[in-house]
C-alpha positions, -999 to 999 in steps of 0.1 A, spaced: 348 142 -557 333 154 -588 344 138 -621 378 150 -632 370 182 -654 394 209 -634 366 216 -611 359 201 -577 328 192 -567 330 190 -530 359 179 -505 361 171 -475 390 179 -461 412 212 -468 445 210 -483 455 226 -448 449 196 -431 419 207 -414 389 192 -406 363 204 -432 334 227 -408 310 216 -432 289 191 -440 293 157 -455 294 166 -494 299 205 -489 327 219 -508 355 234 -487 364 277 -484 400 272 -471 427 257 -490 435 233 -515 455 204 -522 482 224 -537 479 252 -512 460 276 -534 434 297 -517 394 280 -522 366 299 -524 329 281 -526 305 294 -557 272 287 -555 254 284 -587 225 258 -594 208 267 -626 204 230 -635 209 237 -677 233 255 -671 259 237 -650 278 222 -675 288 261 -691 297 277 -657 316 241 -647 336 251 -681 339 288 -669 353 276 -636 379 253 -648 393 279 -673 394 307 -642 413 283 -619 437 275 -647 441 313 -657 458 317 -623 475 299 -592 463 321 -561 426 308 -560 407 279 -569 369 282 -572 346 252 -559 313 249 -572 287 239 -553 257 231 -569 235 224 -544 206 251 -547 188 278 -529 179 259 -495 213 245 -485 226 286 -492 200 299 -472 208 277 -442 244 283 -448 232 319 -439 219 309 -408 246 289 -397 267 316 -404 287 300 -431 278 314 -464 291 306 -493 319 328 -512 301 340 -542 263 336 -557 250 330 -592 212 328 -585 178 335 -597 171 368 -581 137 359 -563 117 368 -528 142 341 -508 172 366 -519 154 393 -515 159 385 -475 196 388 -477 194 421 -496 167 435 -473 192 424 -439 223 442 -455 239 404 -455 257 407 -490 283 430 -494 283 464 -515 299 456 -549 294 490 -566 331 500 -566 335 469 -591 344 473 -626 313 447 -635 289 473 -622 299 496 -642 289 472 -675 252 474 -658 226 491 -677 207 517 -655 173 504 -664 178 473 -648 183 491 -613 148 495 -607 139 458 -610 165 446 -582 150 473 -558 117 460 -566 127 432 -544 141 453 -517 171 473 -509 199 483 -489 205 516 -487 236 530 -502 246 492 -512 249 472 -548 243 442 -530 234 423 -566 247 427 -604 223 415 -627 240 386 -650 216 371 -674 181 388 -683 152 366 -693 126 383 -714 93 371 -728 65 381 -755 42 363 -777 59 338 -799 39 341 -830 37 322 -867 50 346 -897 40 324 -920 3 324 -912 4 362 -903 15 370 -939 -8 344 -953 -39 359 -938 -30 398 -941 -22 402 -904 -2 429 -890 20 425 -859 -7 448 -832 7 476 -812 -27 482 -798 -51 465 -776 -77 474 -806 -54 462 -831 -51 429 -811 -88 420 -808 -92 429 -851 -62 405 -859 -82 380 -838 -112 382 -858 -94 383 -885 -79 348 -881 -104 334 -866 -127 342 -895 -103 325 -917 -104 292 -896 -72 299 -878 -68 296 -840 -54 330 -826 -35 315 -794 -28 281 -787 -33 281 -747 -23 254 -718 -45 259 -689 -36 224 -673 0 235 -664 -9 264 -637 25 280 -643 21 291 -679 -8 307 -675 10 327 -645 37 341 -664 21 342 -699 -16 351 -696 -15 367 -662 16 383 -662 14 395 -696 -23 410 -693 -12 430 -662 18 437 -668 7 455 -704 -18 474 -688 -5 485 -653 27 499 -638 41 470 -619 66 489 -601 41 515 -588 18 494 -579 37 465 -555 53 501 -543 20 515 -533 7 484 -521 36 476 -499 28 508 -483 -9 494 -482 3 465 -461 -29 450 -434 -47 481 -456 -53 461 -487 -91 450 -497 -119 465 -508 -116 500 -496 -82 506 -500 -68 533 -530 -46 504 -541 -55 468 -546 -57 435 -569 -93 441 -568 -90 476 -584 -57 476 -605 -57 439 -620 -97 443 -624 -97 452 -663 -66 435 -671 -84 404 -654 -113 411 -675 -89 411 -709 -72 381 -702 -108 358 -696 -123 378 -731 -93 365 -747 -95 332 -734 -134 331 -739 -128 337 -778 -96 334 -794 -81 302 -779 -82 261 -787 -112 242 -772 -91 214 -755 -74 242 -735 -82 231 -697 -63 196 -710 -34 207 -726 1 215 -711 33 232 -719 46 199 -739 9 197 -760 16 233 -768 48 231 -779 37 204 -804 5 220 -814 23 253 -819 48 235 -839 24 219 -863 7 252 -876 -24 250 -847 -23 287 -838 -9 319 -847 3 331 -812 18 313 -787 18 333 -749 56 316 -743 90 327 -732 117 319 -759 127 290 -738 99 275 -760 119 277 -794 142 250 -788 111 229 -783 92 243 -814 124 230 -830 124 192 -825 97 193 -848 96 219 -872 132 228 -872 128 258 -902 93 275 -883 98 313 -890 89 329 -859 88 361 -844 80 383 -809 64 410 -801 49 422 -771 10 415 -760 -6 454 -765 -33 455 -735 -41 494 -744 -48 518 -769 -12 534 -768 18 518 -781 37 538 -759 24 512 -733 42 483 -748 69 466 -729 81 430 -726 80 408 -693 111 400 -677 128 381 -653 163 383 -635 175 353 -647 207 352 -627 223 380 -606 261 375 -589 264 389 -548 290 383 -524 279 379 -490 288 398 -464 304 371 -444 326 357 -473 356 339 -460 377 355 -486 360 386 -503 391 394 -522 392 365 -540 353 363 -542 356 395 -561 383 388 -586 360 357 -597 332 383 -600 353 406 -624 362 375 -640 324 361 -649 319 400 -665 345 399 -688 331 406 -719 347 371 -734 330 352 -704 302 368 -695 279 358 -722 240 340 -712 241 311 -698 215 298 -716 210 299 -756 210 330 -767 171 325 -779 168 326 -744 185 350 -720 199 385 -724 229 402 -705 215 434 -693 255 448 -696 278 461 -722 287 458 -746 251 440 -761 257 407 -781 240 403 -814 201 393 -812 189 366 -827 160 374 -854 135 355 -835 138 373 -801 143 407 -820 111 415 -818 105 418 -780 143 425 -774 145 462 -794 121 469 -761 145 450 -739 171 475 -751 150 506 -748 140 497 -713 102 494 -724 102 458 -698 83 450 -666 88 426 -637 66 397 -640 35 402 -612 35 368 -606 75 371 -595 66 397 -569 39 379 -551 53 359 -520 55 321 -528 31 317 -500 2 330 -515 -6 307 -546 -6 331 -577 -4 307 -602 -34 285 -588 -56 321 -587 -44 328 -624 -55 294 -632 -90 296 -619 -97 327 -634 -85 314 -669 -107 282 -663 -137 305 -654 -138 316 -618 -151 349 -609 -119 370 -616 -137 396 -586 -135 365 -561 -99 354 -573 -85 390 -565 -107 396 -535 -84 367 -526 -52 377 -535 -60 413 -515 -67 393 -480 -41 369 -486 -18 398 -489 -30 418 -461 -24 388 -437 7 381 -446 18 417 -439 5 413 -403 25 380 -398 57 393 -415 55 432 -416 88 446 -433 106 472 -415 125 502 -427 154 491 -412 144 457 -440 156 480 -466 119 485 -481 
């Protein structure tokens, strides 16, 4: 039993009397103690637990019909509960590749007729079918929105004359500009592989080509992709490729190839850059030691055309209800519950996530920057989010910002692609 906040944890037997199906330290779908209806929520965002614990305990004491069991046991138990044919109630999740599988097998349940859908922006549609559909199904509703820009110094951009750039040109001029001054541009962390996926890699591409179209047309590509084919990481990440190493070759901090996300934080902190290629999640950090930093966003121009600005994002957290719920009813009176425009605020700081429905909270000045393109629908997908855990995008991005040949890296990335489409081919009937 979990500690005594209004909440359980897990149990192991059901207020019923039954034996508990599940295993040892599952939570229970069945009935409680005092004869209420339980459904199991799954929900394992580790910073967050303590807030949607909260958010349970007040929904189970708003009413006496259901009681809500969290269980936060993560995306591996779920997805074997889907196997065994035991799934849990309701999901909170990062919206990935692994869900992606339930969506593209029609195993979650359509939750268009909701009232929360209806709080959905539009633009947001496009990047849950990115990951594969159902048709005629809203198997997900997006919850929380994470977007990311460049973090960057106000203090030293007004010191130096520097101008937030809106074009690629503008970009490589405020460069020179501070680095003629003395002033390191971008303060960069090649050791940790992951920031240098979804900051230098997914930002380069994702400013300079249309992620949607492209993982579109190269899905249809499938064994196809390489060197001949009309669409490829060889072809379409080529000069984006090229970008990202010329700003790496010129406009970062020597000791890059040793320094991770914690050096970075510091460094950025203490004044050792202008520009930062970080998700907000970075500010709290930033903040241990320089507390009153003015900082700002905006997003990293790749072209000529500021129409072609957008922000990367993620889908932080996205609620479904599987198919095979034991209780849909009261699975989606929770859901309604977690939209409600007095609970369903992010989960994380709000220098951090966004909720992609109405009405829109106020913006922090910080994030206001990157977030008037948020709002606008001026966003992409990260390309690092679309590529199948099985081929290592992070460790490619990594050796192309240490040096390797960027043509070899992609070439790469193309026939690691094709053969996974021969091994796991999608069908039409997959929802793709």
């Amino acid at each position: 039993m979990g500690r005594d906040n209004g909440v359980k944890q897990h149990q192991t037997q059901g207020g019923c009397g039954r034996p508990c199906p599940h295993p040892p330290g599952w939570p229970l779908a069945g009935c409680s103690p005092d004869g209420r209806e339980s459904i199991r929520f799954t929900f394992s965002k580790r910073e967050a637990i303590g807030f949607m614990t909260d958010l349970v305990a007040k929904y189970n004491a708003s009413q006496d019909d259901v009681e809500v069991v969290i269980d936060t046991s993560g995306v591996d138990v779920v997805s074997a509960s889907f196997v065994r044919g035991n799934p849990p109630d309701i999901m909170l999740g990062n919206y990935n590749m692994e869900v992606a599988r339930f969506v593209q097998r029609c195993a979650l349940s359509d939750l268009g007729d909701t009232d929360a859908a209806g709080q959905i922006e539009d633009t947001y549609q496009p990047l849950l079918d990115q990951y594969g559909r159902c048709e005629g199904r809203t198997s997900a509703l997006p919850y929380s929105v994470m977007a990311a820009s460049v973090i960057y110094n106000k203090a030293i951009f007004a010191e130096h004359g520097v101008q937030v750039p809106t074009t690629w040109a503008e970009l490589i001029a405020a460069c020179d500009k501070l680095l003629a001054a003395g002033v390191t541009p971008f303060y960069a962390t090649l050791k940790d592989d992951w920031t240098v996926g979804q900051g230098w890699f997914d930002y380069t591409a994702g400013g300079s080509v249309d992620v949607i179209d492209f993982f579109e047309r190269l899905t249809e590509e499938g064994t196809d992709v390489g060197p001949d084919s009309a669409t490829s990481f060889q072809k379409d990440f080529d000069v984006p490729m090229e970008r990202m190493q010329l700003l790496l070759d010129n406009y970062i901090n020597d000791n890059a190839a040793s320094r991770g996300y914690g050096d970075g934080n510091l460094a950025f902190a203490n004044g050792e850059a202008a520009m930062y290629l970080q998700g907000p999640w970075a500010f709290s950090e930033i903040e241990k030691t320089a507390p009153d930093l003015e900082l700002g966003t905006f997003p990293l121009p790749m072209t000529d055309d500021p129409a072609d600005l957008g922000v990367r994002v993620n889908l932080d957290l996205a609620a479904m209800i599987p198919e095979r719920s034991g209780n849909p009813e009261a699975a989606r009176d929770f859901l309604e519950y977690l939209f409600l425009p007095r609970t369903s605020r992010p989960t994380t700081p709000p220098s951090s996530a966004s909720r992609p429905h109405r009405p829109r909270p106020p913006r922090r000045p910080r994030i206001a920057g990157m977030v008037e393109y948020v709002d606008a629908g001026s966003f992409y997908q990260g390309p690092s989010v679309l590529v199948p855990k099985t081929i290592p995008v992070f460790n490619y991005a990594q050796a192309m910002a240490l040096g390797s040949d960027r043509s070899q890296m992609l070439a790469t990335m193309d026939a690691d692609w094709a053969r996974l489409a021969f091994r796991a081919p999608v069908s039409k009937e997959d929802g793709r």
